[in-house]
C-alpha positions in Angstrom: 57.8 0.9 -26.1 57.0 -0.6 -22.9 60.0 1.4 -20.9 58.5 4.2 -22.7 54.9 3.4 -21.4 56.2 2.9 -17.7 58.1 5.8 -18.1 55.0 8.1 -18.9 53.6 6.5 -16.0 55.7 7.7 -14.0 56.0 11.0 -14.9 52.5 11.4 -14.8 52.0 9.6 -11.5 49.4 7.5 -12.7 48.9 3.5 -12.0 49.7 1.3 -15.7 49.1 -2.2 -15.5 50.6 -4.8 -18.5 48.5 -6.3 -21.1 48.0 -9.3 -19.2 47.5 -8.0 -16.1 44.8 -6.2 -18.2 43.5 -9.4 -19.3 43.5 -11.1 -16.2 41.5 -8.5 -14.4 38.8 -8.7 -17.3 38.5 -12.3 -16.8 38.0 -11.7 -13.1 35.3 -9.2 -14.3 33.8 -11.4 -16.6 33.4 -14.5 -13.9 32.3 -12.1 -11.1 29.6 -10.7 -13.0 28.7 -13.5 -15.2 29.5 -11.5 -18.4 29.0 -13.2 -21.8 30.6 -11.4 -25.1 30.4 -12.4 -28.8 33.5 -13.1 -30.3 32.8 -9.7 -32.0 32.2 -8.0 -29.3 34.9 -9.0 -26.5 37.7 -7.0 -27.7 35.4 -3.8 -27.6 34.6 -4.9 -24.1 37.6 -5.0 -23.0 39.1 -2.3 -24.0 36.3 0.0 -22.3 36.9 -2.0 -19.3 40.6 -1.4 -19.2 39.9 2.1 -19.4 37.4 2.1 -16.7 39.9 0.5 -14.3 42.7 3.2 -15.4 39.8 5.7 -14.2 39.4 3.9 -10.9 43.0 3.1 -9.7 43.7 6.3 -10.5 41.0 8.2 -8.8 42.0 10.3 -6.0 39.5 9.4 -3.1 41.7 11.3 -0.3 41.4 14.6 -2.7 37.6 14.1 -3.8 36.5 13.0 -0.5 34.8 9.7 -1.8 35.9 6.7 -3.1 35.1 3.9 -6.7 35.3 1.0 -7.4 35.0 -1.5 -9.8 31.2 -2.4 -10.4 29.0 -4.3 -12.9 28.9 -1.8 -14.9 32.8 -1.6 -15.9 32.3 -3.1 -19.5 30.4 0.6 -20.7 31.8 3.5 -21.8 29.7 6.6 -20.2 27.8 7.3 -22.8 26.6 3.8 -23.6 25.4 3.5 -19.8 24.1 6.7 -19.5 21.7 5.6 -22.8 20.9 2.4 -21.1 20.4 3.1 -17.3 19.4 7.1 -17.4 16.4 7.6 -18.1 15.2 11.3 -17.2 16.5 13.4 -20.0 15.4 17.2 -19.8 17.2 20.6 -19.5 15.7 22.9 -16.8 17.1 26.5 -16.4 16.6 28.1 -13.0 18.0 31.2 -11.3 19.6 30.9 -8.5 18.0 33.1 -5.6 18.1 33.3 -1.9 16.0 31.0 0.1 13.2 32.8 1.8 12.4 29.0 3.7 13.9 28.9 7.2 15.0 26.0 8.5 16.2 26.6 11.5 13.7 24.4 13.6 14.5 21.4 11.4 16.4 17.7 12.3 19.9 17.5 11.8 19.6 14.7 10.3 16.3 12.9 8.7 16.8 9.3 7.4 13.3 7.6 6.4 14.7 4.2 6.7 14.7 4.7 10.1 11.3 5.5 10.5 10.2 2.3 7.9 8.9 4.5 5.1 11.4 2.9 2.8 11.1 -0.1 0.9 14.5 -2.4 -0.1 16.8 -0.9 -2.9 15.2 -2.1 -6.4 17.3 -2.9 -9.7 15.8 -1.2 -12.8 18.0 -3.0 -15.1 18.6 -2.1 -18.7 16.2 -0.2 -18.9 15.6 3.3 -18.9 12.9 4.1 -16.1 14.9 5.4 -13.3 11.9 8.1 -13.4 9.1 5.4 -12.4 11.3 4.2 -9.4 11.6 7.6 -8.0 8.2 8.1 -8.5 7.0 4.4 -6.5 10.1 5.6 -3.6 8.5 9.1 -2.6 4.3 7.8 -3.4 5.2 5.1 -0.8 6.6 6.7 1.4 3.8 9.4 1.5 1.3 6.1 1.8 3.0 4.7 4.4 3.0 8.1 6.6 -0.2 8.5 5.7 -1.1 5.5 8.4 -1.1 2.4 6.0 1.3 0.0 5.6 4.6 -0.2 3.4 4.0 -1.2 0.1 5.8 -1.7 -3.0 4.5 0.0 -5.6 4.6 -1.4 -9.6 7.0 0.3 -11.5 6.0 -1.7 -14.5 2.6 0.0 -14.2 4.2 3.0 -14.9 6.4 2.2 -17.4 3.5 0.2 -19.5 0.5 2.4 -18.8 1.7 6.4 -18.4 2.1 7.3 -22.1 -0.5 9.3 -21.8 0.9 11.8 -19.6 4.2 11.8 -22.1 6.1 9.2 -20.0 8.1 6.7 -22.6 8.6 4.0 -20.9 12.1 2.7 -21.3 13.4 5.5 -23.1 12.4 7.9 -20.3 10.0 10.2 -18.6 9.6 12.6 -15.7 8.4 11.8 -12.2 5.6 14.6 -12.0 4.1 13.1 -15.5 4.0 9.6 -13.4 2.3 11.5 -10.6 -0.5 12.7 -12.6 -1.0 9.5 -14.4 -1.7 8.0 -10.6 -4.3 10.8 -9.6 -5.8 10.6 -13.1 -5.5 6.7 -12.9 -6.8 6.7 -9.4 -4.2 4.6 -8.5 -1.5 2.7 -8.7 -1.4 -1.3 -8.7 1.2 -2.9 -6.1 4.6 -4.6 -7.1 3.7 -7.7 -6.2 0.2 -8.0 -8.5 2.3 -5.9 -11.9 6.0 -6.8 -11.2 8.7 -5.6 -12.7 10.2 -6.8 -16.1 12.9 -4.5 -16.9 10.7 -3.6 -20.6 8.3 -2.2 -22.2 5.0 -3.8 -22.0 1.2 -3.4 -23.0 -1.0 -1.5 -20.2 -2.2 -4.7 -17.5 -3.4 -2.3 -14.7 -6.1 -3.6 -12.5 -7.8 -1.2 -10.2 -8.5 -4.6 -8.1 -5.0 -4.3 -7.3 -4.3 -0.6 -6.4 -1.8 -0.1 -3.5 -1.9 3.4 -3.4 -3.4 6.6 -4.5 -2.5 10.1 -4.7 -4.7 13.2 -4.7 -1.9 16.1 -5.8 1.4 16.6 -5.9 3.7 19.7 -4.8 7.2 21.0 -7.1 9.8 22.1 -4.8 11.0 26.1 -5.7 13.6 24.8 -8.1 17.1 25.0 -6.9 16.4 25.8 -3.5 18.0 23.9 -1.2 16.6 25.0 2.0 12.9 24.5 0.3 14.0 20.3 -0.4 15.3 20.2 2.4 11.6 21.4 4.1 10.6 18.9 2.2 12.5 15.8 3.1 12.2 16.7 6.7 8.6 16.0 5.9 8.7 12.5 3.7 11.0 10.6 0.7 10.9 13.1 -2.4 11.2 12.5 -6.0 14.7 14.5 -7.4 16.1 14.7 -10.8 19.8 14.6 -10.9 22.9 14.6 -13.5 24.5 11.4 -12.7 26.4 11.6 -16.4 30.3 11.3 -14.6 32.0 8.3 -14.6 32.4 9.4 -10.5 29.0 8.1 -10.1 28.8 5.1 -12.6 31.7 3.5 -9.9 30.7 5.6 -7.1 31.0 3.2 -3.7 30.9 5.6 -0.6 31.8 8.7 1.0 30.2 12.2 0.1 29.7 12.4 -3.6 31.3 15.8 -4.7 31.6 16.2 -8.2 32.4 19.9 -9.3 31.7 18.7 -13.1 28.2 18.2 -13.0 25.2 20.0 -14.3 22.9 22.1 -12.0 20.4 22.3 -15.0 21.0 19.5 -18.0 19.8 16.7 -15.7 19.3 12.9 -16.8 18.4 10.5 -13.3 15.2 9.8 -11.4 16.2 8.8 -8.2 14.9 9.5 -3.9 16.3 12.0 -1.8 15.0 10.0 1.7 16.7 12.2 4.4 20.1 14.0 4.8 22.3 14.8 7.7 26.5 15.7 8.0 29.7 13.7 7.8 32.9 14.8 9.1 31.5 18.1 8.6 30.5 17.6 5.4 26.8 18.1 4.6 25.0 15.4 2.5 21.4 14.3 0.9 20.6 10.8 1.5 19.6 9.3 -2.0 18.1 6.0 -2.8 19.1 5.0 -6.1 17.5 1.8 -8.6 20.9 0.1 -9.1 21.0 -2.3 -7.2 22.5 -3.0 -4.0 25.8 -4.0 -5.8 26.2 -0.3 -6.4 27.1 2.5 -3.9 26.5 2.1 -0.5 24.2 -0.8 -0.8 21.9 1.2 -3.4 22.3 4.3 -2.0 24.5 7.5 -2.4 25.5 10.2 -0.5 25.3 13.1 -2.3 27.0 17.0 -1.6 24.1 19.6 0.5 24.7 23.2 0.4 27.1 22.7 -2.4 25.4 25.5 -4.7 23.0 22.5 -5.8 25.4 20.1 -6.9 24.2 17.8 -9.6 20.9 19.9 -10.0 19.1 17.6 -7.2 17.3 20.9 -5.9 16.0 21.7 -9.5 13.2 19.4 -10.4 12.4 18.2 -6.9 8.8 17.1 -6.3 6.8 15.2 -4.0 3.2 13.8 -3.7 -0.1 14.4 -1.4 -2.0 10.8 -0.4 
């Protein structure tokens, strides 16, 4: 069987490891990432992990153009993390047209890190609210160019108080419902006065403690590329994004281009915060809530003028201090 096994390998030019070098690896994974199974559990781990490192050693990073790696996410089958860490679920049909928005006059590059209206890359944990970090990245930003100072905003408010609006917490929601809960909330309390607890909570939102507010906010003509990228020139903005592919559960750097994903059935919250061009390939800028252990230090570099790869021109938005 096992001359078999290597023999397929071969054939197929694909990387097969042994059993125990299987194990070994898992018990590297397990001690990097401080991972604790029951007894009933750990051979289900394990065997989702060993497939995920098939899916990384044999990833072709010279083909795709960027690379994976082993993360702490490697215990989860695709579906199980999207459930956990994707949290804006919605299908959005569009129809592709030519942009009217010139952009000509615009940077080459735009990255609002530079320019300080970015705060450090936040962890959203298991929980499903990718949608209120994306909403805190672009509202401030906006604040901050607005003439105040950087502030982090309180996800938590959002998740615990925007039900309202038809935001769910955990289990999901949209950045533009967030948006309307701040305007109608007037205001949104900082970080550091509602932090973060990776669940859902009952409403503790204390207009003593507002950090920012919001008078409107603006959708971006859906699938436009030209029209976000208008917008980016001008601050952080909210995008929605299908990050279902295992490519981008263990992406680690390099432009993200993923021919499989959705333009329309999109399932991410996350910040396009400026774009610009490597090696002549053209890329957004995105600030995701993973972490800095994931991508390049939290963020991703994602394909431009790639017919609106991933959807991240479709449900783009931004808000008006």
């Amino acid at each position: 069987m096992l001359k078999a096994l290597i023999a397929l390998c071969l054939i197929l030019s694909v990387t097969c490891l042994s059993d125990s070098a299987y194990r070994t690896a898992f018990e590297e994974f397990k001690t990097t990432y401080g991972k604790v199974y029951l007894a009933a559990e750990e051979e289900h781990r394990f065997k989702v992990f060993r497939s995920n490192l098939d899916f990384i050693n044999n990833f072709d990073e010279k083909a795709r153009g960027f690379s994976v790696k082993m993360n702490r996410f490697g215990d989860l089958s695709a579906e199980e993390f999207g459930a956990i860490y994707r949290g804006t679920r919605f299908t959005k049909e569009y129809t592709p047209v030519e942009s009217t928005v010139d952009v000509s006059d615009l940077a080459a590059t735009v990255d609002w890190r530079t320019k300080g209206a970015v705060t450090g890359v936040k962890d959203q944990g298991q929980c499903g609210s990718c949608w209120s970090f994306s909403t805190t990245g672009s509202v401030e930003g906006a604040w901050f160019l607005a003439g105040h100072s950087l502030t982090s905003l309180s996800e938590q408010n959002l998740v615990d108080c925007s039900g309202n609006e038809g935001n769910q917490g955990c289990n999901g929601g949209l950045m533009d419902q967030a948006f309307q809960y701040i305007i109608d909330n007037k205001g949104i309390d900082t970080e550091a006065s509602y932090p973060y607890t990776a669940q859902d909570g009952t409403c503790s939102f204390s207009s003593s403690n507002v950090g920012a507010t919001i008078s409107s906010f603006t959708d971006v003509s859906s699938g436009d590329e030209n029209a976000l990228l208008a917008a980016v020139n001008k601050q952080p903005v909210s995008v929605a994004i299908d990050a279902s592919q295992s490519s981008f559960q263990f992406y680690s750097g390099g432009v993200y281009n993923e021919p499989a994903c959705s333009s329309t059935s999109l399932d991410h919250g996350v910040l396009a915060i400026g774009y610009g061009t490597d090696n002549g390939t053209d890329y957004w800028l995105v600030k995701n809530s993973w972490g800095t252990g994931w991508g390049l230090s939290g963020y991703i570099e994602m394909s431009r003028n790639a017919n609106n790869q991933c959807g991240i021109a479709t449900s783009a938005s931004y808000p008006t201090v």
